[in-house]
C-alpha positions as CSV (number, residue, x, y, z in Angstrom):
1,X,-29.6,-2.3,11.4
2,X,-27.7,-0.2,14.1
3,X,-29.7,-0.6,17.6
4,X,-29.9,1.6,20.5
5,X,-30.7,0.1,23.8
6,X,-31.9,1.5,27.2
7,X,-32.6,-0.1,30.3
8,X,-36.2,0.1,31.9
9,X,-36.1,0.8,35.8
10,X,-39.5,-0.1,37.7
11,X,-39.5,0.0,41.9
12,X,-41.5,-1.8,44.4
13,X,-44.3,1.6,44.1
14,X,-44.3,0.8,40.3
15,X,-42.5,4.3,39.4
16,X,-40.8,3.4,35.6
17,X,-38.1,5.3,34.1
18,X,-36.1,4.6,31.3
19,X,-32.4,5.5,30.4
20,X,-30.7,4.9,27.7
21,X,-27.0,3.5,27.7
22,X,-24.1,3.3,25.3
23,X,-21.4,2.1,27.8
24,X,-20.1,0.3,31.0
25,X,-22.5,0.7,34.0
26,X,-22.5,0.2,37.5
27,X,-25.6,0.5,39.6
28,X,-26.0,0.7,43.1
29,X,-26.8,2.8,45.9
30,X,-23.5,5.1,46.9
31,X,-23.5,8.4,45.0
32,X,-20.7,7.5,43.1
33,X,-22.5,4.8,40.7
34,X,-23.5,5.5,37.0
35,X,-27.3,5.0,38.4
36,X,-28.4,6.0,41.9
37,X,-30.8,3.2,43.2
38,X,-31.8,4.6,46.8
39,X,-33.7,1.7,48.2
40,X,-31.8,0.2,51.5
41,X,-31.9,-3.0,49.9
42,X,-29.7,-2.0,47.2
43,X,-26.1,-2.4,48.0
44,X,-23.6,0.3,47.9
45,X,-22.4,-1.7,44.3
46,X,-24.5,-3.5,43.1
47,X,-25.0,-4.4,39.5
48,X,-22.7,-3.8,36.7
49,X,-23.7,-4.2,32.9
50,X,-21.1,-3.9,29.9
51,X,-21.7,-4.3,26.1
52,X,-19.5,-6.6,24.7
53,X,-19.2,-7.7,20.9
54,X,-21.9,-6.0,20.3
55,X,-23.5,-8.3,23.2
56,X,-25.3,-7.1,26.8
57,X,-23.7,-8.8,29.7
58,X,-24.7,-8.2,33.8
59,X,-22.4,-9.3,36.5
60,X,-23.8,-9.1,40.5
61,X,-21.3,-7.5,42.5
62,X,-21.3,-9.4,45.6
63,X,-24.4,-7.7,46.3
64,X,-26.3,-8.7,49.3
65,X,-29.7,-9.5,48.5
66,X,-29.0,-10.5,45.6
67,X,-29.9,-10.2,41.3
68,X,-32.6,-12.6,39.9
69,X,-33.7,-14.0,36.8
70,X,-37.0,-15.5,37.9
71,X,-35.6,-17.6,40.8
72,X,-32.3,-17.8,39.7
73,X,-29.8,-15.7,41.5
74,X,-26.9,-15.0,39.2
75,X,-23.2,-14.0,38.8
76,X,-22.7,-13.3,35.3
77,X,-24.8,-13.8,32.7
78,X,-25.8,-12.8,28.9
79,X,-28.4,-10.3,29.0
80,X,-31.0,-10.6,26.1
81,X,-33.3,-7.7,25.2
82,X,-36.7,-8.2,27.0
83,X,-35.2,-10.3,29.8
84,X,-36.5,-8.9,33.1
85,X,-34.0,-9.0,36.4
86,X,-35.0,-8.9,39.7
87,X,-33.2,-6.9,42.1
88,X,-32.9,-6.9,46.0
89,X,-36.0,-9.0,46.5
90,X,-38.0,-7.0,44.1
91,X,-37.1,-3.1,45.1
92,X,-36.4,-2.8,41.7
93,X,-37.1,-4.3,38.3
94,X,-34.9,-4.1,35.3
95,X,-35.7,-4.9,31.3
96,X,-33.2,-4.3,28.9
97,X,-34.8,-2.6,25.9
98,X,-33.4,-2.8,22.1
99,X,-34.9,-0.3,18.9
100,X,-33.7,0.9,15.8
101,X,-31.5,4.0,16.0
102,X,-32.1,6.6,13.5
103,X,-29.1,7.4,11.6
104,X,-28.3,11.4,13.3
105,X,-28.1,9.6,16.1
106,X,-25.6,7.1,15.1
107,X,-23.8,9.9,13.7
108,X,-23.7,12.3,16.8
109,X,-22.7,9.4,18.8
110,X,-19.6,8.8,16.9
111,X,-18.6,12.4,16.6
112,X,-18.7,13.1,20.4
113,X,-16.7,9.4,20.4
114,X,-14.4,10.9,18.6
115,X,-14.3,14.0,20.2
116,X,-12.7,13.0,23.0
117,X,-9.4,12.3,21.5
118,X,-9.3,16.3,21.4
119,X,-9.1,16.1,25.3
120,X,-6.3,15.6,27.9
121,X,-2.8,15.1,27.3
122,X,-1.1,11.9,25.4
123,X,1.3,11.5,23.7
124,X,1.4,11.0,20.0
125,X,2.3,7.3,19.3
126,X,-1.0,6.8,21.7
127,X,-2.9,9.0,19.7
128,X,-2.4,7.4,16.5
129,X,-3.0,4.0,17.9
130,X,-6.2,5.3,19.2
131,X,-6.9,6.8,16.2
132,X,-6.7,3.9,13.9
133,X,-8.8,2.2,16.4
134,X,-11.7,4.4,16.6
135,X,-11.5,4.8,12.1
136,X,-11.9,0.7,12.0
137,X,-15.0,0.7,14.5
138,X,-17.1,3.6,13.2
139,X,-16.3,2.3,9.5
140,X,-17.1,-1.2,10.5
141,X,-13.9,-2.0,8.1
142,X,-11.0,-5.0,9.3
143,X,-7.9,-3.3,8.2
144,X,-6.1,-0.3,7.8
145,X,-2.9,2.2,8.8
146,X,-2.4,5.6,8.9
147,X,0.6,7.3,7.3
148,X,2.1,10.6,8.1
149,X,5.3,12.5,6.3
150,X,8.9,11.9,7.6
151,X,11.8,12.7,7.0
152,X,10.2,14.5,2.7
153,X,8.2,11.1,2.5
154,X,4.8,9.3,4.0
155,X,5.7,6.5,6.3
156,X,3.1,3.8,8.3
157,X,3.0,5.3,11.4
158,X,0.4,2.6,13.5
159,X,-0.9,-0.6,11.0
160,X,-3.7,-3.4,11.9
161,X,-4.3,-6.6,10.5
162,X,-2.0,-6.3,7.5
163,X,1.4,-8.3,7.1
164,X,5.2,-6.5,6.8
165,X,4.3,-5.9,3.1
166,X,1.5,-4.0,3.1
167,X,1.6,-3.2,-0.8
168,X,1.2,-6.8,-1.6
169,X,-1.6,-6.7,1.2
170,X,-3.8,-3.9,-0.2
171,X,-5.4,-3.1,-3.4
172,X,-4.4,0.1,-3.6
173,X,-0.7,1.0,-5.1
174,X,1.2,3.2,-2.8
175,X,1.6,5.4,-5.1
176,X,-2.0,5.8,-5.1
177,X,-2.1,6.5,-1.0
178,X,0.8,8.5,-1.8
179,X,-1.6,10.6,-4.5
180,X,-4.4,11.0,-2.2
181,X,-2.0,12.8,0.4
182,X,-0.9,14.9,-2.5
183,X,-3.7,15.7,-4.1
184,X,-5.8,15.5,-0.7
185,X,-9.0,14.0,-2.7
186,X,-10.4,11.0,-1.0
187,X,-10.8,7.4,-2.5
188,X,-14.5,6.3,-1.1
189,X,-15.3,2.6,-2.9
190,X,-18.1,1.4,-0.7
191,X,-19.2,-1.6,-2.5
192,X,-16.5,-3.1,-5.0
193,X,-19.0,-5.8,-6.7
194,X,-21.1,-2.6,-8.1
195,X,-18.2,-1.5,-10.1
196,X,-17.7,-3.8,-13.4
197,X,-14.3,-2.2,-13.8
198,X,-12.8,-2.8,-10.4
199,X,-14.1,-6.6,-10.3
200,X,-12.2,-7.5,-13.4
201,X,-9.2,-6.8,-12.0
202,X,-7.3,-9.8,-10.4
203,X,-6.1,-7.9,-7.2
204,X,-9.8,-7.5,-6.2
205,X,-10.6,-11.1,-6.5
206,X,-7.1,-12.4,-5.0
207,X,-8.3,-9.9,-1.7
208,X,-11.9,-9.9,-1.8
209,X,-12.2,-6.5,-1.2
210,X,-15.4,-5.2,-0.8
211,X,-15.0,-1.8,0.7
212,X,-12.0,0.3,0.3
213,X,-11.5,4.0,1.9
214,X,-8.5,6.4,1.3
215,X,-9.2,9.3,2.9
216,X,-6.5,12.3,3.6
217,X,-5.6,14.0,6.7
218,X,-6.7,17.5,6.4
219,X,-6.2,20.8,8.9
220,X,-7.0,23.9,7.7
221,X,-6.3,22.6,3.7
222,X,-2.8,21.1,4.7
223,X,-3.0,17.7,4.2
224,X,-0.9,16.1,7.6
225,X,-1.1,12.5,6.8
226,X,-3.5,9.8,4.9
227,X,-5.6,6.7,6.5
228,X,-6.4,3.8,4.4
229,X,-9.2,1.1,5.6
230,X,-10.6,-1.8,3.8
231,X,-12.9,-5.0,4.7
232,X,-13.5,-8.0,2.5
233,X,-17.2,-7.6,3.8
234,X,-19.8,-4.8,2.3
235,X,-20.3,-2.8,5.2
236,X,-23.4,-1.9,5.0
237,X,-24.0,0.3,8.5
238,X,-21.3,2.5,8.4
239,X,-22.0,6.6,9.3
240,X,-22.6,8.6,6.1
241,X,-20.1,9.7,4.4
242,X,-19.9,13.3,5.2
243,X,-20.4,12.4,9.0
244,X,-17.4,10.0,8.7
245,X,-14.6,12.7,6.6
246,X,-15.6,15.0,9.6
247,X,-14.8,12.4,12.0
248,X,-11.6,12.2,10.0
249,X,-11.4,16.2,10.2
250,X,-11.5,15.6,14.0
251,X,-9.0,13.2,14.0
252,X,-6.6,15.0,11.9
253,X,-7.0,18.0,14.7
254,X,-6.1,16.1,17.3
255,X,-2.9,14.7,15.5
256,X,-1.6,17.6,14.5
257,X,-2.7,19.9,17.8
258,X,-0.7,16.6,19.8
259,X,2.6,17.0,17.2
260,X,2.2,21.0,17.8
261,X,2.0,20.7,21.3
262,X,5.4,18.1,21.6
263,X,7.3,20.7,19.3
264,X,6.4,23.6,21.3
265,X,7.5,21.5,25.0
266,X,11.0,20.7,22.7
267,X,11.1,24.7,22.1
268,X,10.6,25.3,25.7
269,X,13.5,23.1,26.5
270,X,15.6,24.7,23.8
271,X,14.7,28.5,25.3
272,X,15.5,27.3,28.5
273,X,18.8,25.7,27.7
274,X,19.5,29.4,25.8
275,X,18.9,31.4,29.4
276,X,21.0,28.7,31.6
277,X,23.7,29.2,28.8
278,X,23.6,33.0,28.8
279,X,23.7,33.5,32.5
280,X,26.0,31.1,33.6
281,X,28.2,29.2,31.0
282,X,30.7,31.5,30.9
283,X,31.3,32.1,33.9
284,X,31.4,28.4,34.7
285,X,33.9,28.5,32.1
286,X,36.2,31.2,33.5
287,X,36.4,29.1,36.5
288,X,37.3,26.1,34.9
289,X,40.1,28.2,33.2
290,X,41.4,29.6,36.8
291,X,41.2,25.5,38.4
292,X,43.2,24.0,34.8
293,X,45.9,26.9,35.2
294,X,46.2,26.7,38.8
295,X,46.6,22.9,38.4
296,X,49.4,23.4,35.5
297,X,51.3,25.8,37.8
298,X,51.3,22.6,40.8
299,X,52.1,20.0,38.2
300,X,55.2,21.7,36.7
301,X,56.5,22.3,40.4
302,X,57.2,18.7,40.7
303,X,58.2,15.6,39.3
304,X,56.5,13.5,42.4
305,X,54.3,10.6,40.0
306,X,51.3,10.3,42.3
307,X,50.8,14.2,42.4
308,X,51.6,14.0,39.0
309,X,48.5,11.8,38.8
310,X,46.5,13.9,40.3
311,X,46.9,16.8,38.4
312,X,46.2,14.4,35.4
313,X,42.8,13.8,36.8
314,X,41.9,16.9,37.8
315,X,42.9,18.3,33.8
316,X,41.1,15.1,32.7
317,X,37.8,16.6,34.9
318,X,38.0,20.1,33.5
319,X,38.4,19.1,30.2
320,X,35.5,17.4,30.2
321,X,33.5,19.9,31.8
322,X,35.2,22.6,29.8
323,X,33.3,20.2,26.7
324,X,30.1,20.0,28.4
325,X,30.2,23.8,28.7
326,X,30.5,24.4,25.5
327,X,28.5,21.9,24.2
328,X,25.4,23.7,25.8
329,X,26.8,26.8,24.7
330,X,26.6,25.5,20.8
331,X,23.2,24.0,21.1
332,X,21.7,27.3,22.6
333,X,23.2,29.2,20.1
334,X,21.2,30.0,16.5
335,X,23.7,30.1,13.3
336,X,23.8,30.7,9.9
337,X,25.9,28.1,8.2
338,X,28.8,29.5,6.8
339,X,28.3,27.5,3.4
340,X,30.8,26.6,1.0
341,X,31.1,23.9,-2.2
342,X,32.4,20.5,-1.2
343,X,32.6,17.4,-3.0
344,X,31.1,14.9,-0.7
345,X,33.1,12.1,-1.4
346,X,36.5,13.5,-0.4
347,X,34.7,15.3,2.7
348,X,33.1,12.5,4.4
349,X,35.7,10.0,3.8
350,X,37.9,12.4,5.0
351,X,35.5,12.4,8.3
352,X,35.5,8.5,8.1
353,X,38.7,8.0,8.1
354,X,40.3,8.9,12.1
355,X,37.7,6.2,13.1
356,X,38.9,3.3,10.9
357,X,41.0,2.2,13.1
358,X,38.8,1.8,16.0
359,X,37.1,0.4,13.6
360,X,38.9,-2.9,13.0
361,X,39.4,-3.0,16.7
362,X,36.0,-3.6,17.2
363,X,36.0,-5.4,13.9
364,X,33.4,-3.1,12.0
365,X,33.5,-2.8,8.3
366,X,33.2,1.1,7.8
367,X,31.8,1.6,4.3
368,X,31.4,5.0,2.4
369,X,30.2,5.0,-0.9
370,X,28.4,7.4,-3.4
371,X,27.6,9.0,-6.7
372,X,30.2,12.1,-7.5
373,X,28.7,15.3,-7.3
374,X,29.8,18.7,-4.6
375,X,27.5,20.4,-2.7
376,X,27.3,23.5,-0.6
377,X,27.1,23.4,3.3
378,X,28.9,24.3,6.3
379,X,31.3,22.0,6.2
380,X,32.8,22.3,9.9
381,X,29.4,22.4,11.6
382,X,28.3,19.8,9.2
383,X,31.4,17.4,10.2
384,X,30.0,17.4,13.8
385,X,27.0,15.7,12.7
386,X,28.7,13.2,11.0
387,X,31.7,12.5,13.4
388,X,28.4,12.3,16.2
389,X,26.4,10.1,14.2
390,X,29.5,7.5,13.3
391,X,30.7,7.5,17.0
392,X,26.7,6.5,18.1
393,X,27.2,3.8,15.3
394,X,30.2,2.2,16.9
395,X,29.4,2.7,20.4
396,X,26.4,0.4,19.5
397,X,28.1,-2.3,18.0
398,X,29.5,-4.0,21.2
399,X,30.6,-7.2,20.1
400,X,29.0,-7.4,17.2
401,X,30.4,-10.0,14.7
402,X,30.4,-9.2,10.8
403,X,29.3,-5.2,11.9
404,X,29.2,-3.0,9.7
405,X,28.6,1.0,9.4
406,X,28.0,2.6,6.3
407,X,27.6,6.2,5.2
408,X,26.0,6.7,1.5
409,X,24.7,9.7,-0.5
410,X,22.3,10.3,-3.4
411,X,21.2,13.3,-5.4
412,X,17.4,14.1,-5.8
413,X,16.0,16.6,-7.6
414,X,15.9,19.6,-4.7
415,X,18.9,18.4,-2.8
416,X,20.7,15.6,-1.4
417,X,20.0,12.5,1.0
418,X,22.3,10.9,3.6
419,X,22.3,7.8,5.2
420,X,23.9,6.1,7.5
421,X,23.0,2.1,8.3
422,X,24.6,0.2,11.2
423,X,23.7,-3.7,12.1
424,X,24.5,-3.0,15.3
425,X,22.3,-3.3,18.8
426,X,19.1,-1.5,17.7
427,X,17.5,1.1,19.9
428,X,14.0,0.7,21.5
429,X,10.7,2.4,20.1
430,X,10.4,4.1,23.6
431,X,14.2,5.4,22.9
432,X,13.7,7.2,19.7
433,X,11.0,9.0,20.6
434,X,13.2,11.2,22.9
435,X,16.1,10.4,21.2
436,X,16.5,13.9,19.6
437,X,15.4,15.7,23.5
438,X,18.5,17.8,24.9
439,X,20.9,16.2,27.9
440,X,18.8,12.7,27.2
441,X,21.4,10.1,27.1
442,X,20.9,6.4,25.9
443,X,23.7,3.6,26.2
444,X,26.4,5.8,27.3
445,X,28.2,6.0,30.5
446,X,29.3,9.0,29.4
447,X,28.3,12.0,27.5
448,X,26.5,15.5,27.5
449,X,23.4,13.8,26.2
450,X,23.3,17.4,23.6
451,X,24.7,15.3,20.6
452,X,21.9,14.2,18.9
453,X,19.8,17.4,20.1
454,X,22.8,18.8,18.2
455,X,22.8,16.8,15.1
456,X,19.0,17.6,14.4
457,X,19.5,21.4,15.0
458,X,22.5,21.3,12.4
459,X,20.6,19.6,10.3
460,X,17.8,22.0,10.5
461,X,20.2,25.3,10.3
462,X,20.9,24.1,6.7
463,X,16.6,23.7,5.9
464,X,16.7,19.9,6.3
465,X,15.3,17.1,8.4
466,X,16.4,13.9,10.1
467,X,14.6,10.5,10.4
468,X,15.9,7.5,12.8
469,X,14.6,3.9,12.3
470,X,15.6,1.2,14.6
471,X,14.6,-2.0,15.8
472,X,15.7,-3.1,19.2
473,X,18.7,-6.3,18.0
474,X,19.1,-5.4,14.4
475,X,20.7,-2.0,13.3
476,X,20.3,1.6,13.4
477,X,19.1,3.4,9.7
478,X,19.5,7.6,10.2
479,X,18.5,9.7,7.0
480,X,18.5,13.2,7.0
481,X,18.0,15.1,3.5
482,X,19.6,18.4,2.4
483,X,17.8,21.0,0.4
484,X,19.7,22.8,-2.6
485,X,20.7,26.6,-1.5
486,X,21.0,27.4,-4.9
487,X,17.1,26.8,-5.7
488,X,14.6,29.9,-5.9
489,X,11.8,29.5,-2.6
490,X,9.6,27.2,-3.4
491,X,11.5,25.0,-6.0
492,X,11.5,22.5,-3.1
493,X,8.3,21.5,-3.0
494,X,6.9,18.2,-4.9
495,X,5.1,18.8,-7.8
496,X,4.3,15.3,-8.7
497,X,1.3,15.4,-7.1
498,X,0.3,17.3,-10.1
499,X,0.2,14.7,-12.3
500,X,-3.3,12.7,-14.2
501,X,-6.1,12.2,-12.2
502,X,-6.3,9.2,-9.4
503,X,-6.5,6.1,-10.6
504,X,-6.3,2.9,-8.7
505,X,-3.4,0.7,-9.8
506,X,-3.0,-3.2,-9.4
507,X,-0.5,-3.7,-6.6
């Protein structure tokens, strides 16, 4: 049974007062401690006591005059319920007290727990850690993750205690998480051995699952993600039910007001980008026009090679600050793509094909390869994304042996999906998750640091969205999917979650 505990504070007079605790403590006699003893004997800190695996511990803090148990004067030590300490030669007396806690208080407790993810600022790969965290311990379950959509599909965002194939690892068919999300109707299996059905099935016994939990992310009725959580114990003292799908509810909240918050910060830097770019671009420009034309007019004048040189440079300079210019100029800009039909296999090998030969220089393998079909888009805005994208993907491989970079294509049923795959150095976690922020810059010496601010607002100009996956020594994956133009509103949107009610499949 769930305990609450409180600690029993008697002085020298034989004033008594109890207060209850939950958490670290430190007690002493400066203001700033978690409980104010004002005797002179009492140092300024004193005493600190921390639960710890569900354990009481005290630890002296240099004190003084010293903590007792009887006529022991200790330094650390296990603190047992009923176990009275002696502090600064008796001005105080301590007893650690231990009694059932009723079940609202349990409850309450974990709510205002969770609460707390609602305040202060982090940032969302935090958050979710934390969040999967706090799920486990209030449900008193080993192992979950927590999955939230990417790119049109779920994807583990945070994982603990499972192995790289989590399908094989869990009960529950990811098609089954994948229904919950849809459908946004919990699975809630609290005790596996009281259902006949699900104990004949071999994936149970293979596990032994006891308690299984599938519970979807919900703000507002929009279902943001899903958190699965299972434990091969019965947990027999977790919050209710209801208590627990709120704490979800809060947990959902704070997920989505963190992504809100990161995507309004990203259209901040996008608005401010648009003013610098209206007020002073083009004039910078028209200035870079006056210094290239100027330096023409000294260059034709002679025939000298090291002014000749000079002028190169300078040309070399504008040039690329004529780039930069525009650049900036095209990002802060909002377009409507200028669509047409293509048929993607002629167009992107067409966009492939001025790299192969750096290419072979660097001994990469381009590949391009896909089904036949056309599609409509803006093909010259459309070709910077892909021309940026292959450039990242040989700028990575180094001196990469066997490299490859390959650009493929599929049809789905409300558009199409891209990806491109390089083996080459990998980026880190901490890179992609500014990887699509404007003038942020990774591996490059140079560059405007817009490009793949670029790509993603491309991609999003024609209604689609972009996903990166890398690990840090072994390739590069980008997918970004393309809805049809030609589909009515609405057409997009999955429908499969529409299908017979949940069921839980054998994995």
């Amino acid at each position: 049974m769930t305990e609450r505990y409180s600690i029993s504070i008697r002085d020298r007079h034989g004033f008594e007062r109890t207060i209850p605790v939950n958490r670290p403590l430190v007690l002493g006699r400066q203001s700033h401690s978690d409980i104010i003893l004002s005797d002179s004997m009492v140092s300024r800190n004193h005493l600190r006591i921390e639960p710890l695996n569900g354990e009481w511990w005290v630890e002296d803090l240099g004190s003084s005059h010293g903590t007792y148990l009887g006529e022991t004067r200790l330094q650390r030590m296990l603190w047992e319920p009923g176990t009275i300490l002696r502090l600064a030669d008796g001005a105080y007396y301590l007893t650690l007290k231990a009694e059932p806690a009723f079940s609202s208080e349990v409850n309450l407790q974990a709510i205002l727990q969770t609460a707390h993810l609602l305040t202060g600022e982090i940032e969302l790969d935090d958050l979710l850690e934390q969040t999967l965290e706090r799920l486990l311990t209030i449900s008193s379950t080993d192992r979950g993750f927590l999955m939230l959509p990417e790119a049109g599909k779920l994807e583990v965002k945070v994982q603990r205690n499972l192995g790289s194939d989590m399908e094989k690892d869990i009960h529950l068919s990811m098609s089954s998480v994948k229904r919950v999300f849809e459908q946004g109707e919990a699975i809630w299996i609290h005790n596996v051995t009281a259902d006949e059905c699900l104990m004949a099935q071999q994936s149970i016994l293979d596990l032994q699952l006891k308690t299984i939990l599938c519970i979807p992310l919900t703000v507002q009725g929009k279902c943001i993600g899903v958190v699965y959580l299972d434990s091969r114990r019965i947990v027999t003292e977790p919050v209710d039910r209801s208590t627990f799908e709120a704490i979800v509810s809060l947990c959902a909240i704070a997920i989505e007001r963190t992504r809100l918050a990161e995507d309004s910060l990203r259209n901040q830097v996008l608005a401010t980008v648009g003013q610098v770019a209206s007020s002073i671009v083009h004039d910078f420009k028209n200035a870079l026009f006056v210094v290239a034309g100027h330096t023409q007019m000294l260059g034709a004048q002679t025939t000298d090679p090291k002014i000749q040189h000079h002028v190169e440079e300078i040309l070399g300079a504008v040039e690329r600050l004529s780039q930069l210019s525009t650049d900036v100029l095209d990002y802060a800009k909002i377009r409507e793509p200028q669509r047409e039909e293509v048929d993607l296999a002629s167009y992107l090998g067409a966009l492939i094909e001025p790299l192969r030969l750096r290419a072979e220089e660097l001994g990469v393998e381009l590949k391009c390869a896909g089904p036949k079909c056309s599609f409509d888009l803006d093909k010259y805005r459309f070709a910077r994304v892909i021309e940026n994208l292959l450039a990242n993907s040989l700028d990575a491989m180094g001196e990469q042996t066997a490299g490859f970079v390959a650009l493929s294509w599929e049809r789905e049923y409300n558009g199409i999906r891209l990806t491109l795959e390089d083996n080459g150095k990998g980026i880190p976690k901490k890179v992609i998750k500014r990887i699509f922020e404007p003038f942020f810059s990774y591996g490059k010496v140079k560059g405007t640091g817009l490009g793949m601010a670029t790509v993603k607002k491309i991609i999003e100009e024609h209604g689609g969205t972009i996903d990166v996956t890398s690990e840090n020594g072994a390739g590069t994956k980008v997918t970004f999917t393309l809805p049809d133009p030609s589909l009515p509103c609405g057409a997009n949107e999955d429908t499969t979650g529409l299908i017979k009610a949940l069921d839980l499949e054998v994995s």
